[in-house]
N, C-alpha and C positions, 0 to 999 in steps of 0.2 A: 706053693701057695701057703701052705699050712705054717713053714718056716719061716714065712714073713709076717701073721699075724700075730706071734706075741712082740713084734716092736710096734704094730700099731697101738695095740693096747700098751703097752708100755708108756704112751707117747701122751694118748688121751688122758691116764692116767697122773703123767705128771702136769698135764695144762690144768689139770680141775683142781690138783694140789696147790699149786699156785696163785689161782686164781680163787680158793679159800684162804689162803693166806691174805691174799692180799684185802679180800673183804675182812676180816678178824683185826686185821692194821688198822684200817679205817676206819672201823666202829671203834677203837678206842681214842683214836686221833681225836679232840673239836673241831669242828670245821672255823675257819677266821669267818668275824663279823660284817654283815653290809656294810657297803660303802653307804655315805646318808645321802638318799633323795636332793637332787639337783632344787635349789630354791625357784618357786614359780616366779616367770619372767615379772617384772610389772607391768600394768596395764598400759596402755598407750593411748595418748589422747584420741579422738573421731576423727577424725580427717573433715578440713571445711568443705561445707555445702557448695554444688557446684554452680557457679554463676548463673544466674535469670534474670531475666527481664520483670522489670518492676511491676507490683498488681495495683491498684488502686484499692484503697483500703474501704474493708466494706460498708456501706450503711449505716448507722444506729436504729435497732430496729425500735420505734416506737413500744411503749409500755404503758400499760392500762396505771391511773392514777390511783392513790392508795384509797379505798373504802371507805373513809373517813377521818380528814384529816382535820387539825385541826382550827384552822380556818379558810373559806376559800381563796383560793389563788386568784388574784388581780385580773389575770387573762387566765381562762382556762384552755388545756389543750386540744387540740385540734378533734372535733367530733366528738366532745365531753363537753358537757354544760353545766352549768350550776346544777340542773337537777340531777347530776351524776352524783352529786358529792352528798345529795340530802336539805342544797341552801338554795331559799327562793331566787329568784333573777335581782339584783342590786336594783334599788328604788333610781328613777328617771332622774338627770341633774335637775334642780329646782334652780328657776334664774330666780334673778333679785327683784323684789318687787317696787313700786313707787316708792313704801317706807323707809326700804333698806337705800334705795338709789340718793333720798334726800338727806341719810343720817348723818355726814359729815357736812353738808352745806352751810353755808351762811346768811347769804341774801338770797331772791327772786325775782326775778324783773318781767314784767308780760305785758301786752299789748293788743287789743282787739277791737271786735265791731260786737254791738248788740241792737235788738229791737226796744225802743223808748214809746211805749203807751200803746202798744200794740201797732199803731201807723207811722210811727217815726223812725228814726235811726242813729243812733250814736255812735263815738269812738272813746275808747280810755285807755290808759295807763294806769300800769300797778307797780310799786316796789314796795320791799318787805324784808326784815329780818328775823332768823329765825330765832326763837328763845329757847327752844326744844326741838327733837325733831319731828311733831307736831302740830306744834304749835308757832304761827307765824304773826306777827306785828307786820302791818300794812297800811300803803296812805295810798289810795287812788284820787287821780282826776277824770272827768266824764264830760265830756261833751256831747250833747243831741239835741237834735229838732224835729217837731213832732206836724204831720203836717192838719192834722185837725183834736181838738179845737182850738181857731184862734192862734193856729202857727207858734206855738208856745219856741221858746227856746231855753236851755234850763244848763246850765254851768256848774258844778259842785266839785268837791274839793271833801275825802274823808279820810277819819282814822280810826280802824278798827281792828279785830284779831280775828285771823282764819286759824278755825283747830280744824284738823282731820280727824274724824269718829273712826273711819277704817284705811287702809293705804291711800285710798284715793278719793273718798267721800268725804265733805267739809262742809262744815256750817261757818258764818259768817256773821259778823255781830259789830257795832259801830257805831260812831258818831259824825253826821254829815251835813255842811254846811252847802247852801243849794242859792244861788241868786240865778232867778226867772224874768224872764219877759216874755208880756204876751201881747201880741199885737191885735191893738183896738180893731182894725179894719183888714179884710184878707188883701184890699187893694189899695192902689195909690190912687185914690180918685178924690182927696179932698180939694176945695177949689181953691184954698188958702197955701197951699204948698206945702204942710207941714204933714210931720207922719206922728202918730201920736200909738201911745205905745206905754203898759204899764208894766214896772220894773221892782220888785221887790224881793229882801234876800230873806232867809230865813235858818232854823234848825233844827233838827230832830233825829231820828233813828235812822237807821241802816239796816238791813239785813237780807239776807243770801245764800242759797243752797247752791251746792255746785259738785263736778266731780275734776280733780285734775293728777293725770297722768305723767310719766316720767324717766325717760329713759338715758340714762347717763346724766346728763346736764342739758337735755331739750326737755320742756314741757310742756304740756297740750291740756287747756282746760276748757270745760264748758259751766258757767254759771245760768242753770236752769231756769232761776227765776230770782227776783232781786226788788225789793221793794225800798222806799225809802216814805217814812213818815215824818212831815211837819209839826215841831211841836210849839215855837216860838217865833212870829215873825219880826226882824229884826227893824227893818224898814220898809215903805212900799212909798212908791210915788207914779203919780201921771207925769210924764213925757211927751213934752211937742218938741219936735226936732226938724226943725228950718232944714228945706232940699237945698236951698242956694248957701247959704253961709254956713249950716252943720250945726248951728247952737242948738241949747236946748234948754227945756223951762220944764223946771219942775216945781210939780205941786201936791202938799198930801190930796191921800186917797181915802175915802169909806172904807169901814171893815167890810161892809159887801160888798166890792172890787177886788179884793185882796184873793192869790188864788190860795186857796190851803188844802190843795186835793193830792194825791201820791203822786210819784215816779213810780212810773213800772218799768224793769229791768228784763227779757225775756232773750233767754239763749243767748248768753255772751261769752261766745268764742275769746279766749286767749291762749295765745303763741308766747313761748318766752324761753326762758333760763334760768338754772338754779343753779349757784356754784358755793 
């Protein structure tokens, strides 16, 4: 045993020699340089979204109007009012009135019934043009019969001018030519057969308060009260008027025959058109 230990050591002795050599090589050696880093892959697009079923797109959620804008919106929306915004409620539409209804018109034309001397009744016509939209130029004719006193019957024929003070309120101003008869007797009982009856025409004033309304091209008037004053009697005569053959004989009259007392005019409805 003893004869074999110095080749072990011999042995160990030349590995460690070696294996210092071989490190003393190597630290002088350089070592070769890295290879350089693989370049990073590129990126790669996402891949598409995987098929679904359609959603119905959401709502628009309502939003509160701006604090103060600056003027209000036409229609405001929905649970916001004018007084959201700070602006009173928009004034009510104003329709048109009589004035504005008759401002492009031309003529007028109307037709009615009125009370004559408080127990009588009349009808007339009116036609008129206008010069303004105001002011109207007008000729009426009037027929009525009164039945006391004396059964009058009164025919007239004027030309005057209605101005409007406000849309619908008018005075009435004129010149009126009036031919009356009044009959002598209320009956036919004279034994001679004749009817006798006194006839004379005259002239004088006119005048008329009244209101008339208007809407589009209908108009509705009331003339409340209407008098006409005699200033001149033109002619007057008595009248015998034969029942069998219809002639008749006339003859003057006295001034006190002669009637020269008013027309009275009371609530005369007219119906018409203004275009």
């Amino acid at each position: 045993m003893r004869a074999d230990r110095p080749k072990h050591l011999v042995f160990l002795f030349a590995v460690t020699a070696a294996l210092a050599c071989a490190a003393a090589a190597s630290a002088q050696t350089p070592a070769p340089p890295l290879p350089p880093p693989d370049p990073a892959p590129a990126e790669l697009p996402p891949p598409p979204p995987a098929p679904t079923e359609a959603q119905p797109a959401p709502a628009p959620q309502p939003t509160a109007p701006a604090a103060y804008p600056p003027y209000p919106p036409a229609y405001p929306p929905q649970g916001y009012g004018y007084q959201a915004y700070g602006y009173p409620p928009p004034p009510a539409e104003k329709k048109p009135d009589a004035e504005e209804a008759r401002a492009d018109d031309v003529v007028a034309l109307s037709a009615g019934t009125f009370l004559y001397n408080v127990l009588g009744f009349g009808v007339g016509i009116q036609g008129g043009a206008y010069v303004a939209t105001n002011t109207l130029l007008e000729v009426d004719a009037l027929t009525a019969v009164a039945i006391f006193p004396n059964v009058p019957r009164s025919d007239s024929v004027s030309f005057g001018v209605r101005q409007f003070v406000t849309p619908t309120f008018y005075v009435k101003g004129g010149v009126r030519y009036r031919r009356l008869r009044t009959e002598e007797y209320l009956f036919d009982s004279e034994p001679d057969g004749y009817d006798e009856f006194i006839e004379q025409s005259d002239i004088g004033l006119d005048m008329a308060l009244g209101n008339r309304w208007q809407w589009g091209g209908f108009t509705l008037g009331v003339e409340w009260f209407g008098v006409y004053r005699p200033l001149k009697t033109l002619d007057a005569n008595q009248v015998l008027k034969n029942h069998e053959t219809g002639l008749e004989t006339r003859t003057g009259v006295s001034e006190s025959k002669i009637d020269v007392t008013h027309d009275l005019r009371i609530a005369h409805l007219q119906l018409g058109g203004s275009f």
